[in-house]
ChimeraX commands (.cxc) that place a marker at each C-alpha (Angstrom):
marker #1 position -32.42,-2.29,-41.26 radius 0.5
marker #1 position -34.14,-2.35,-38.03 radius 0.5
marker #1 position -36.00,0.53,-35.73 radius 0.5
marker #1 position -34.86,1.25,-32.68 radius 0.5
marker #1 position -37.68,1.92,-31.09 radius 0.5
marker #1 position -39.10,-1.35,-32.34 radius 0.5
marker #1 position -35.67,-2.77,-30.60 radius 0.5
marker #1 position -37.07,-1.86,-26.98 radius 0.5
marker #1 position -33.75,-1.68,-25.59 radius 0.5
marker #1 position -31.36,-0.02,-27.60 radius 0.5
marker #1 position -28.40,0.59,-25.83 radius 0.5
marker #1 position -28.04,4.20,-26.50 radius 0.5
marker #1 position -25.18,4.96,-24.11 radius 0.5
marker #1 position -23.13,1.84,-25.13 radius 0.5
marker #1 position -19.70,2.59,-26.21 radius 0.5
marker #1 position -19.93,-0.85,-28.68 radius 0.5
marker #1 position -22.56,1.22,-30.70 radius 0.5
marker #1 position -21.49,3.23,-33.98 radius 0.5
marker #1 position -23.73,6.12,-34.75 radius 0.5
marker #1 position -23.63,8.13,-37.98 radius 0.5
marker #1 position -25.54,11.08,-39.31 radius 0.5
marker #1 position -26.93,10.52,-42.77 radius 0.5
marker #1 position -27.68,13.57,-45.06 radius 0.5
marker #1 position -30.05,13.94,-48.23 radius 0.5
marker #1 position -26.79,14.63,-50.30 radius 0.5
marker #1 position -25.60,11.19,-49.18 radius 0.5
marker #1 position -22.78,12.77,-47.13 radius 0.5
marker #1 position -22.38,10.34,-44.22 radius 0.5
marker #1 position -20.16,11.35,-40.96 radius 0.5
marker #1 position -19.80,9.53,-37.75 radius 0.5
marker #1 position -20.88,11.19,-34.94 radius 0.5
marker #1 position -18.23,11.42,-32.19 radius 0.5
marker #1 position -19.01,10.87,-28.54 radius 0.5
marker #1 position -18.26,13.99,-27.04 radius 0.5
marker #1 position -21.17,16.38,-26.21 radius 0.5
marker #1 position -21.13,18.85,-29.10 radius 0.5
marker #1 position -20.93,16.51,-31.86 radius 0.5
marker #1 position -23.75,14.40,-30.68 radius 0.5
marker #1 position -26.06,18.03,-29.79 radius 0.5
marker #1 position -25.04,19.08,-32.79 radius 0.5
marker #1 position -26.09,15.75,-34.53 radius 0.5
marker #1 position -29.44,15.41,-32.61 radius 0.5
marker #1 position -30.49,19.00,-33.41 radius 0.5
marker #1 position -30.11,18.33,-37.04 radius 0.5
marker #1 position -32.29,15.31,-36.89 radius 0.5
marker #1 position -35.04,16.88,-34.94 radius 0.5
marker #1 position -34.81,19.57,-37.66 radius 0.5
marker #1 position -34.99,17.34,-40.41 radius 0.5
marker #1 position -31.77,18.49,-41.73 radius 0.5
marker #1 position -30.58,14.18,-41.63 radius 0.5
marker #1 position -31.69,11.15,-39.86 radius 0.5
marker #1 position -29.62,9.30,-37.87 radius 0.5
marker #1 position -28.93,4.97,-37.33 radius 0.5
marker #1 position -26.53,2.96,-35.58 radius 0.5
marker #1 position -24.97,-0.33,-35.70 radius 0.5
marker #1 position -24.91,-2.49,-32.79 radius 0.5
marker #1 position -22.38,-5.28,-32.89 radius 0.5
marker #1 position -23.43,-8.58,-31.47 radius 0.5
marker #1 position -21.54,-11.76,-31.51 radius 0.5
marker #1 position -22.65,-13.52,-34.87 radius 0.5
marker #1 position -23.32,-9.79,-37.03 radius 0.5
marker #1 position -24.11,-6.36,-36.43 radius 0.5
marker #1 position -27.08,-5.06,-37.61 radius 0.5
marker #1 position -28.30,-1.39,-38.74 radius 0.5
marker #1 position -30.67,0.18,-37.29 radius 0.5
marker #1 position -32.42,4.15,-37.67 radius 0.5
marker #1 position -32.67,6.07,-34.84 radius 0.5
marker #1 position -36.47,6.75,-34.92 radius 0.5
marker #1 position -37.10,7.80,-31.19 radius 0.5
marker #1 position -35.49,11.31,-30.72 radius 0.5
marker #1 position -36.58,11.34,-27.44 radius 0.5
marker #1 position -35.14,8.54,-26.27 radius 0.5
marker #1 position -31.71,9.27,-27.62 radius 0.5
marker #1 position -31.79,12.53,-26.17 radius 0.5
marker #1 position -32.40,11.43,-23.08 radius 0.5
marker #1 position -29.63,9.15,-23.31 radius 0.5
marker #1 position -27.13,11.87,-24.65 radius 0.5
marker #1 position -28.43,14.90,-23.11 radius 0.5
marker #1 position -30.01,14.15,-19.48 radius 0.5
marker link #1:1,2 radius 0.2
marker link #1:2,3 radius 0.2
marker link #1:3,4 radius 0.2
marker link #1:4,5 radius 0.2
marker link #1:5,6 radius 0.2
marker link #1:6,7 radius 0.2
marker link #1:7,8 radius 0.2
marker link #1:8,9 radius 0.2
marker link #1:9,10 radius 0.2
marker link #1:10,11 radius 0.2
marker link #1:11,12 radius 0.2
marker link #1:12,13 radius 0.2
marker link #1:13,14 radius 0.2
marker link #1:14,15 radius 0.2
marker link #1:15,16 radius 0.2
marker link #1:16,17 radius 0.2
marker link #1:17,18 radius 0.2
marker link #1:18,19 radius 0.2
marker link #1:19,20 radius 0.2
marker link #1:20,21 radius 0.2
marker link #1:21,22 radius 0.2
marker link #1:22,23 radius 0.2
marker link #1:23,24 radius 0.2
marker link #1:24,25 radius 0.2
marker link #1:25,26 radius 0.2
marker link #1:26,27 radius 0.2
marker link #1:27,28 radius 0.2
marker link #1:28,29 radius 0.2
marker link #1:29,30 radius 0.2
marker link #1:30,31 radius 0.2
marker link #1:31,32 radius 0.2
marker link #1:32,33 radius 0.2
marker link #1:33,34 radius 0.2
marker link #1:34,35 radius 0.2
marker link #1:35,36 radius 0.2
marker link #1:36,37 radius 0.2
marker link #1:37,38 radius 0.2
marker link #1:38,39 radius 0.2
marker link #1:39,40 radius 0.2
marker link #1:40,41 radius 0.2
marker link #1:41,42 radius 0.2
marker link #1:42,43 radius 0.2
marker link #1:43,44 radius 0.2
marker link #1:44,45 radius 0.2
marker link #1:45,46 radius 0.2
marker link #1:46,47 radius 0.2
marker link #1:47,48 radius 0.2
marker link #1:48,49 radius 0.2
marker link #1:49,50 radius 0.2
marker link #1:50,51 radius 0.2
marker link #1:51,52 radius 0.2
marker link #1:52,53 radius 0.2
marker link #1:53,54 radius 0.2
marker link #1:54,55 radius 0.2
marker link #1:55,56 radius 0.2
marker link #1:56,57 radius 0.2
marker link #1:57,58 radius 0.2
marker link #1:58,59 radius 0.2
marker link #1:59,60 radius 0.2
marker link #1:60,61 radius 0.2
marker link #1:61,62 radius 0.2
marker link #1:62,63 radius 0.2
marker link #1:63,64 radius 0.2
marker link #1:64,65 radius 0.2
marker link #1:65,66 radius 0.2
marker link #1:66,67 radius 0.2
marker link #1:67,68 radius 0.2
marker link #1:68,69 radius 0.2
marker link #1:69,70 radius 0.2
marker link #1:70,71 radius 0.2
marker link #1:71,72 radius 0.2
marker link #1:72,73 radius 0.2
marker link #1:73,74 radius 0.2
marker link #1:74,75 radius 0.2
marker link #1:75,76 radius 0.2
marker link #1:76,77 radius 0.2
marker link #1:77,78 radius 0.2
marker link #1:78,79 radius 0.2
view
């Protein structure tokens, strides 16, 4: 698993990009793209309620990564 912050230049708008919400329980959803799922998604994360991580597909493999700059990704979703 990688950061994405570490990454530099994650492509947070990309539509080739999976993101899922990840829950203590283990209960793992996808988060949709449209506006309320991903508010809804973000809000929980910034409350500590679940993280959230991506995979970003590349040619060869995709790799994992967790989202750990909420700012960033809400300034992608939200702005």
């Amino acid at each position: 698993m990688r950061s994405a912050k570490e990454a530099g230049c994650f492509p947070y708008k990309s539509k080739l990009v999976c993101f899922m919400e990840v829950f203590p329980d283990g209960t793992i959803t996808q988060i949709l793209t449209d506006r309320n799922s991903r508010q809804s998604a973000l809000s929980n994360a910034i409350s500590g309620k679940s993280k959230i991580f991506a995979v970003w597909p590349g040619q060869w493999r995709s790799d994992l990564f967790i989202i750990d700059d909420l700012d960033e990704l809400f300034d992608a979703w939200c702005a």
